[in-house]
C-alpha angles and dihedrals in degrees: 000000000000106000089188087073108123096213103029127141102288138090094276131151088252103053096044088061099053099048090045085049089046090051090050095044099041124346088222098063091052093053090048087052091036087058083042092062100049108041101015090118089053090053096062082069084037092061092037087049102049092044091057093056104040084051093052074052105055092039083069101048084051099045080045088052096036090059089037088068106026087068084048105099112193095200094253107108101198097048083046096059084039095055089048102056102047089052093055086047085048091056095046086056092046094049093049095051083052099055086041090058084047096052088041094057093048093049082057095038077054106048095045084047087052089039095052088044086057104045092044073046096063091029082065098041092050083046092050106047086043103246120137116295099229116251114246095244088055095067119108120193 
């Protein structure tokens, strides 16, 4: 997190006003930055956590529609087998963005696996050539 904003979840200056003007104005905005303060940081996995949810959801309102309609016949033939198939062709691209999200979150899941290895790496061999293990406020990403 960026620790140069100026209203972020912390006992700053900032964010003191303006619980102390919230609670002045209208009790009820103080509360809300008052909760913001302490558990802001715990919001930010709230809010992953939630859209994941609400979007396994939605895919299946939209596999439950997608079947609704692909059983609906119009009576025209042709627009019928058109429909179809795009929407098996739909599907395949969906399915494929789906595998290459996949592939793209283990190759993350990958490189800050590999990072952390090689950062616990370098913290053994400073240890162990007795050189100073580094303090944790000392550390720059």
């Amino acid at each position: 997190m960026n620790q140069s904003a100026l209203i972020r979840p912390d006992w700053t200056p900032a964010t003191i006003a303006l619980m102390v003007l919230g609670f002045v104005v209208f009790w009820p905005l103080g509360l809300a930055m008052l909760a913001y303060i302490l558990f802001g940081e715990k919001l930010r996995a709230f809010k992953k956590n939630a859209n994941g949810s609400v979007d396994r959801m939605c895919a299946g309102f939209r596999r439950n529609r997608r079947q609704h309609w692909a059983h609906h016949r119009t009576g025209n033939v042709a627009f019928d087998d058109w429909r179809e198939a795009e929407l098996a062709r739909l599907d395949e691209e969906r399915r494929k963005l789906d595998e290459m999200r996949e592939e793209f979150d283990a190759y993350v899941r990958e490189l800050r696996r590999a990072k952390d290895q090689d950062e616990f790496d370098r913290f053994m061999r400073e240890r162990k050539n007795g050189g100073p293990a580094p303090s944790a406020g000392s550390e720059t990403s």
